[in-house]
N, C-alpha and C positions, 0 to 999 in steps of 0.2 A: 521742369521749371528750374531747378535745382543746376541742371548743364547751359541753361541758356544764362542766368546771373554769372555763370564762370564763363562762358565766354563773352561776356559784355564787360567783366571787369578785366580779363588779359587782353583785350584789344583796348581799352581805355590804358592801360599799364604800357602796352609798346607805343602808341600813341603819345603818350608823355614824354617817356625816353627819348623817342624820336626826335621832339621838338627840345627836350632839353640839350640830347648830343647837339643838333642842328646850331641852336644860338651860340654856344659855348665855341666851336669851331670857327666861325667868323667873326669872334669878338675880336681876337687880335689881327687881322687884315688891315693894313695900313694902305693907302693911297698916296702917290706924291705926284709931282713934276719936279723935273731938276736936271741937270745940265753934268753932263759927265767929267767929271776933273782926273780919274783915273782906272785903268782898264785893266786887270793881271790875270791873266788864262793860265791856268794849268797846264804844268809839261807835257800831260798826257791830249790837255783840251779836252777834258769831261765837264769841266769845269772852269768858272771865274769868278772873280771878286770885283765888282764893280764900288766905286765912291760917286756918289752923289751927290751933288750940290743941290739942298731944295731949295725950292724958287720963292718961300713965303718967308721959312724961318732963317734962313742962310747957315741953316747949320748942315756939317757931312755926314750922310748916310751909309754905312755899306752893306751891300748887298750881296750874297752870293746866288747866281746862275747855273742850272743846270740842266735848263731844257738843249736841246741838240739845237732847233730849229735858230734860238736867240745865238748860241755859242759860235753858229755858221755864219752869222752877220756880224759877230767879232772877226773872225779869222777872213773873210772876204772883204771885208775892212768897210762894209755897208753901216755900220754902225763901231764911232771913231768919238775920239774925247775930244767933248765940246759940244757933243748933240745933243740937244733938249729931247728927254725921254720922259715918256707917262709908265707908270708902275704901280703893282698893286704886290706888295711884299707880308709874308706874318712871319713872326717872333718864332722860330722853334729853338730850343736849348740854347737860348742868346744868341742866334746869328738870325740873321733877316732873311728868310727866304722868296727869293722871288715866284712871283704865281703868272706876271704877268707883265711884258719889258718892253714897250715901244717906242719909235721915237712920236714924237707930237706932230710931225709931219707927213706922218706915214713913210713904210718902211717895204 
């Protein structure tokens, strides 16, 4: 009796955890639309910094990018300033990381 109340309270204990890591991680996830005012790749192109115009507050955003997939559609020039993009960005160490970079048009 004694082993089974200890395993019904450490699966209640990771249980908890779980859900407490879980909320805590998509609290900061920002969503926007906005319109690209400026594009800067890296010399190497692992990387970019993108400026965002959002489309509700009119305020600029920046972003940094670092998937390969979004970085290929700077350099082929598939994705150019001035192109209404959908994003879903969170906060690490003050800078906005991107999770998620398309344009609204499809891309």
């Amino acid at each position: 009796m004694n082993k089974l109340v200890s395993v019904v309270l450490m699966v209640v204990l990771v249980v908890m955890s779980l859900l407490t890591f879980s909320s805590n991680s998509y609290a900061d996830e920002t969503k926007m639309v906005g319109t690209i005012t400026k594009i800067s790749l890296s010399a190497d192109k692992k990387s970019a910094t993108v400026v965002l115009k959002d489309s509700k507050s009119e305020k600029d955003v920046t972003i940094v990018i670092s998937d390969d997939l979004t970085l290929d559609k700077f350099v082929d020039k598939r994705i150019v300033e001035g192109d209404e993009i959908r994003c879903k960005y969170e906060t690490i160490n003050g800078a906005n990381a991107s999770k998620m970079f398309k344009k609204t048009a499809g891309c």
